[in-house]
C-alpha positions in Angstrom: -15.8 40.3 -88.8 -15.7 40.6 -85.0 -17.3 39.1 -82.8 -20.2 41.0 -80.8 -18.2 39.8 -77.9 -15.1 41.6 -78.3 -17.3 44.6 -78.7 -18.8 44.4 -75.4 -16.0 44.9 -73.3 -14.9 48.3 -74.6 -17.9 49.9 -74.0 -18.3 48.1 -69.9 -15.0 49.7 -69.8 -16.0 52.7 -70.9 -19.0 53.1 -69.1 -17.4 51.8 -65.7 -14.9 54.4 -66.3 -17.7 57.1 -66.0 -19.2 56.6 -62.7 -17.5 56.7 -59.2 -16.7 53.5 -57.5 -17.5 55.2 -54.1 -16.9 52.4 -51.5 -20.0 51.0 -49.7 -21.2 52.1 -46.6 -20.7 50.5 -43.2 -17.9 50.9 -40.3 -14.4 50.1 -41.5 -12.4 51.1 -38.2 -9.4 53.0 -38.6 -6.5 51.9 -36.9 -4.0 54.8 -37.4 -4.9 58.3 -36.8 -4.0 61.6 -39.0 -1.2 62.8 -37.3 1.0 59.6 -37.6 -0.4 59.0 -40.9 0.1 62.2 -42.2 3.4 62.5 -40.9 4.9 59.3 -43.4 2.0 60.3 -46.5 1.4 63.2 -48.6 -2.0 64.5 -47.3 -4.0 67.5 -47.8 -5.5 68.3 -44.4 -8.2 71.2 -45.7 -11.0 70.8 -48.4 -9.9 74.6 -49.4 -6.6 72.3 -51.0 -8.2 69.9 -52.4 -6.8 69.5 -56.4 -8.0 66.3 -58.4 -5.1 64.0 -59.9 -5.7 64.1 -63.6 -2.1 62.9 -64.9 -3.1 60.5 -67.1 -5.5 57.9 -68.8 -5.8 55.2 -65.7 -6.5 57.3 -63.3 -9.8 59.0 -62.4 -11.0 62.1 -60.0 -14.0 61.9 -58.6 -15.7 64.6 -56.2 -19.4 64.5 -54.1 -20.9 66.0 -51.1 -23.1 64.0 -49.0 -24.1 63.1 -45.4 -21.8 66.0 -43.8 -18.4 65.2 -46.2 -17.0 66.8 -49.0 -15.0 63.6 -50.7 -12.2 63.3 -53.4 -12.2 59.7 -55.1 -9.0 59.1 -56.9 -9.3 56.0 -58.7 -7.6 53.7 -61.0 -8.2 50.0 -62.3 -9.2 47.9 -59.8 -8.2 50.4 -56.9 -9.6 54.1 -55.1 -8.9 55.9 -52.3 -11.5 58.1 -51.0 -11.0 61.2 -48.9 -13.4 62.3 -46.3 -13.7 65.9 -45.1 -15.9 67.4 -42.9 -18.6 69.8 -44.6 -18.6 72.2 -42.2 -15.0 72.9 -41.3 -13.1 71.9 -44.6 -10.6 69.4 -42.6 -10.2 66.3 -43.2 -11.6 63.1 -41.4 -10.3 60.1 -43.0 -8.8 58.4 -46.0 -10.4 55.0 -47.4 -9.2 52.8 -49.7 -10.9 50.5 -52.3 -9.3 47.4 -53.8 -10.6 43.8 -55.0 -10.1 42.8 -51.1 -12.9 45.3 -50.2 -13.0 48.7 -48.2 -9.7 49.5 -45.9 -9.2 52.8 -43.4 -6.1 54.0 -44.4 -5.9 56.8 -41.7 -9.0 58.4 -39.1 -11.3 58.0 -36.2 -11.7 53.9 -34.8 -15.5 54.4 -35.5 -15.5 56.0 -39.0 -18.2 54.6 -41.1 -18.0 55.1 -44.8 -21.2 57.0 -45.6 -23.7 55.7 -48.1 -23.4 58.4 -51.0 -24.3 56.0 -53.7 -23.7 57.3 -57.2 -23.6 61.2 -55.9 -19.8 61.6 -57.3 -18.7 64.2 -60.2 -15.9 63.2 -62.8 -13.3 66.2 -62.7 -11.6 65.0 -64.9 -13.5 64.2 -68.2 -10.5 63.1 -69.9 -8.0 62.2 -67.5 -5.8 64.4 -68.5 -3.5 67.4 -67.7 -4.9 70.0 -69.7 -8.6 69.6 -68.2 -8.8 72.7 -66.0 -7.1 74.7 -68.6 
């Protein structure tokens, strides 16, 4: 018989792997802007663009709208990155990234603060896979 232990960890893991992880608010600072970030990284510079990573079983998409930003979560184990574009022109602001160290800027403005947009994220991908939009 197994434990009721060994039970609970398969369904935390299940549930975590339902909601977002969208970091927590408050200024992060960005010390390298689009251009030269863009410029070494794959990024998608217009909301219009925007297609959610749903290649396989660790990795999750996430999208929201909230204070201003349209945002794309990608996440996996213990990691996210979160990218922020602006609601009313499509481009994009700034990418954020979400490890066990806490919330990083990987790329925007010196003041960007990561809005507050609590639990307002959608999973794209239900099953993490490559056949979910078709």
């Amino acid at each position: 018989m197994r434990s009721p232990s060994l039970l609970v960890l398969p369904i935390a893991l299940w549930i975590s792997a339902c909601t977002s992880n969208v970091p927590a608010a408050g200024p992060v600072g960005c010390d390298v802007g689009l251009d030269a970030y863009c410029s070494g990284h794959s990024c998608v510079r217009e909301w219009s663009a925007v297609t959610p990573s749903c290649s396989n079983l660790l990795t999750r998409s996430y999208e929201g709208s909230c204070f201003g930003f349209d945002f794309l979560e990608i996440g996996s184990v213990d990691t996210a990155e979160t990218r922020w574009y602006d609601h009313a022109t499509g481009q994009l602001i700034a990418i954020t990234s979400y490890s066990n160290h806490g919330v990083a800027c990987e790329t925007g403005p010196s003041t960007f603060d990561v809005p507050d947009c609590g639990r307002s994220a959608v999973l794209v991908c239900p099953d993490a896979g490559p056949d979910a939009h078709d």
